[in-house]
N, C-alpha and C positions, 0 to 999 in steps of 0.2 A: 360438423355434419354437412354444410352445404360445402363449404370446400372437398370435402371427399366426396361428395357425389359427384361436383359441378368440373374434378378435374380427371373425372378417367380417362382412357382412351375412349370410351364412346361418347364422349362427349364433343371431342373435335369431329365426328364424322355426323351428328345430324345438325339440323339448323335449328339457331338459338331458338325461333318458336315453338319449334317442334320441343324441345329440349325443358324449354320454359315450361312445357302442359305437363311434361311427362314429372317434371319436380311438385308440381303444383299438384298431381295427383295422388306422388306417393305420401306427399303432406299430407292430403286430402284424406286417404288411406290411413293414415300412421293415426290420426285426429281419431277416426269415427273407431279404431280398435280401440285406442285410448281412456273413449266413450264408455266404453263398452266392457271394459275390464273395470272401468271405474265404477259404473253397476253393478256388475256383481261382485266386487270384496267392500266397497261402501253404500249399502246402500242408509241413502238419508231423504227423510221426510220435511222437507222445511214449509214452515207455512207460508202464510203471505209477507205477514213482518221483515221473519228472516229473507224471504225473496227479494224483495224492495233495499233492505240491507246490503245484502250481498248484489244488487245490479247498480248502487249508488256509488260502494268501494268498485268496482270492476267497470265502470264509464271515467272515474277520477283514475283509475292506473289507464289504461285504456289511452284517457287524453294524454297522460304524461308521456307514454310513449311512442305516443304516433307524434310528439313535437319533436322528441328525438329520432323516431325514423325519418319525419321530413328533413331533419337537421341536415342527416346523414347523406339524402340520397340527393340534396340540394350540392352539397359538399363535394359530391363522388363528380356529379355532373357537369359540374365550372370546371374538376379537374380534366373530368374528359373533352369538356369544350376547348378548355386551354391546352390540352396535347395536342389539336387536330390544327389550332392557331399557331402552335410552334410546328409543326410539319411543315404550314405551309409557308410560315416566315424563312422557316431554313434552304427549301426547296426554290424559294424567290431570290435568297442570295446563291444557291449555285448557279439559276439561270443566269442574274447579273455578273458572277464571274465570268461565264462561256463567253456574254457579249465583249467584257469589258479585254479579255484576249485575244481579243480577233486581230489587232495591233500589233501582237508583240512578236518576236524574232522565233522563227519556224522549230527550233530547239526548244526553246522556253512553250510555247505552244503544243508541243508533244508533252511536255513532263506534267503540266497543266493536265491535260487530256488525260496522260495513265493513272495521275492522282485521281481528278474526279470520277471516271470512269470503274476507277478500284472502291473510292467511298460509297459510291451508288450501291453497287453488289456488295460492299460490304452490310450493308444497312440493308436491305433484301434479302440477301441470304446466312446472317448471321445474327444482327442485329433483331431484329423482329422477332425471332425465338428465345429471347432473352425475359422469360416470364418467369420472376420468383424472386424469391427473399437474398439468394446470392448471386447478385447479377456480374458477371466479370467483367470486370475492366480493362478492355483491348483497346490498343492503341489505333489509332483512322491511319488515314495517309496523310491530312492534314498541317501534323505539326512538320513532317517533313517537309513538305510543300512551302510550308512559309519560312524554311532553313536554306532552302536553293532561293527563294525569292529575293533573303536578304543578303545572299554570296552573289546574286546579279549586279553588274557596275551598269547603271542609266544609261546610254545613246542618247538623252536628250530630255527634255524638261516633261513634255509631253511623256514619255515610256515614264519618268519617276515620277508624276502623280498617276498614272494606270496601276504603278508598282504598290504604289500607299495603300490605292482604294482597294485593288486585290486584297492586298493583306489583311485590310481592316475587315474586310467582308469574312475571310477567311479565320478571321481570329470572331467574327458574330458567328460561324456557322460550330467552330469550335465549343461554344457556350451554348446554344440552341442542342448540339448533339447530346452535350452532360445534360440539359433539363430534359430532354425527350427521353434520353437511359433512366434519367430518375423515376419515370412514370412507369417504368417494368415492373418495380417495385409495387407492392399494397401502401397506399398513401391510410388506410384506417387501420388505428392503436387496435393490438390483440383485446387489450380492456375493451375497446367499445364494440369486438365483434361480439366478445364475451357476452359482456350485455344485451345486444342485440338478440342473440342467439337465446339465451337463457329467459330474455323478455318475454320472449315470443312464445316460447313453451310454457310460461307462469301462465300467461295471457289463456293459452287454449285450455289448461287443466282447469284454474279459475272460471273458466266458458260452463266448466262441468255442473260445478254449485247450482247454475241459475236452472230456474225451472221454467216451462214452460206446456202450452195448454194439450200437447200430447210427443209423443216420442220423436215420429218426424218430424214434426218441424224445429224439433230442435237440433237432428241431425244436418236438418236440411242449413239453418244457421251456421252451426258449427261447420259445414264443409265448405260453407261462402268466406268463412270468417277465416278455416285454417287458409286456404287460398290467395286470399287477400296476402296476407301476412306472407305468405309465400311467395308471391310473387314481387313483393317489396325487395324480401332480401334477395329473391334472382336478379332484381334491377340493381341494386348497391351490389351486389357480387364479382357482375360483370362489367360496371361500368368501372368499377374498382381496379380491373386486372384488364387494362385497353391490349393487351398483346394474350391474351390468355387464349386457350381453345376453345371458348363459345362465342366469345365476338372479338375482333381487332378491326382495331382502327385503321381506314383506307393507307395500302402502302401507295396506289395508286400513283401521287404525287411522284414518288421518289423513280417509280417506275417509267413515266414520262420524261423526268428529266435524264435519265440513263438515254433513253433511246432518242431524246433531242442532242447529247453530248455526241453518240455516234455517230448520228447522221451529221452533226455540222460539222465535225473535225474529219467526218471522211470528205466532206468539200473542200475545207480549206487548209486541209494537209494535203 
């Protein structure tokens, strides 16, 4: 359910908050009919007992699943925080390649240049839209780059450790790209959205049993409660899918270093 709401086209054209209220509401919505249909084909008279009964089982499921929702959303977030860590480690080694060229013979500094220059826009304009389950696997400019580096013969001691570090940088940004592809992917098991998803709705129907001292304020509960729980799984949803169309993670980075490669190799070419 939330992945079919959370991926239509109108979900890339308004912004996450806006987007956020509008899920949160039709929960909100979807709850108090639920209510309300639940009224009338069961209707049940529970006393106090049963009352007391049924909110003692429904705070013990309750706790058991908000330690799994915190689990989850703890989980989703280190992954988001470490995709933003790898962006910026990989975008630290193309600047250290730019400088560590500035050296090298006016040939080899162009081939440098159309490589980096082609990975940038690759990764901006290809790379970034790479949100799902079968993500493809396109080659960089990369591994070519480090095939002309190692058909270069030295000039000098100095150019063959420029040559080393290059490469080595280049074989770190190679490994940083396959972990940053990896995160297009949903990093959480179909079983635990299963349950998440299914949790959630035991939880609201369960909400129904309990009783309380007149009609509103039990609707008024219930539409804090579906919410909540709503706005859980829109937070695990989206930090889930860092390239999706309700939020992506800053291309920003990649996008400075593009227009720092062109502006320095238009000086020093």
């Amino acid at each position: 359910m939330v992945s079919y709401i959370l991926e239509t086209q109108v979900a890339g054209w308004l912004p996450a908050p806006v987007l956020c209220l509008l899920f949160v509401l039709l929960c909100v919505v979807l709850g108090q009919i639920g209510l309300t249909l639940f009224e009338k084909f069961f209707r049940l008279h529970l006393d106090v007992v049963d009352n007391d009964l049924t909110g003692i089982m429904f705070s013990t499921i309750g706790l058991i699943y908000s330690l799994i929702l915190a689990f989850v959303i703890v989980a989703v977030w280190d992954d988001y925080d470490d995709l933003s860590k790898t962006i910026e480690e990989e975008t630290d080694k193309l600047n250290g390649i730019m400088a560590h060229t500035g050296t090298l013979p006016a040939d080899m500094q162009i081939s440098m240049k159309t490589a980096m220059i082609t990975y940038c826009r690759q990764v901006l304009q290809e790379e970034w839209q790479m949100n799902g389950r079968n993500v493809p696997e396109r080659p960089s400019a990369i591994p070519s780059l480090r095939l002309a580096l190692l058909r270069v013969e030295p000039s000098s001691k100095r150019e063959e450790n420029i040559y080393t570090v290059v490469d080595q940088e280049l074989s770190s940004i190679s490994d940083l790209r396959r972990k940053r592809l990896g995160y297009a992917k949903s990093h959480i098991p179909d079983l635990v959205w299963f349950t998440l998803q299914v949790g959630s709705m035991m939880l609201i129907v369960f909400s129904y049993f309990l009783t309380a001292p007149s009609g509103r304020i039990k609707r008024v509960s219930l539409g804090f409660f579906t919410g909540y729980l709503a706005m859980c799984m829109f937070l695990i949803y989206t930090l889930d899918r860092p390239f999706g169309k309700v939020i992506q993670v800053s291309r920003q980075p990649y996008a400075n270093v593009l227009m720092n490669l062109e502006q320095y190799y238009a000086v020093n070419l």
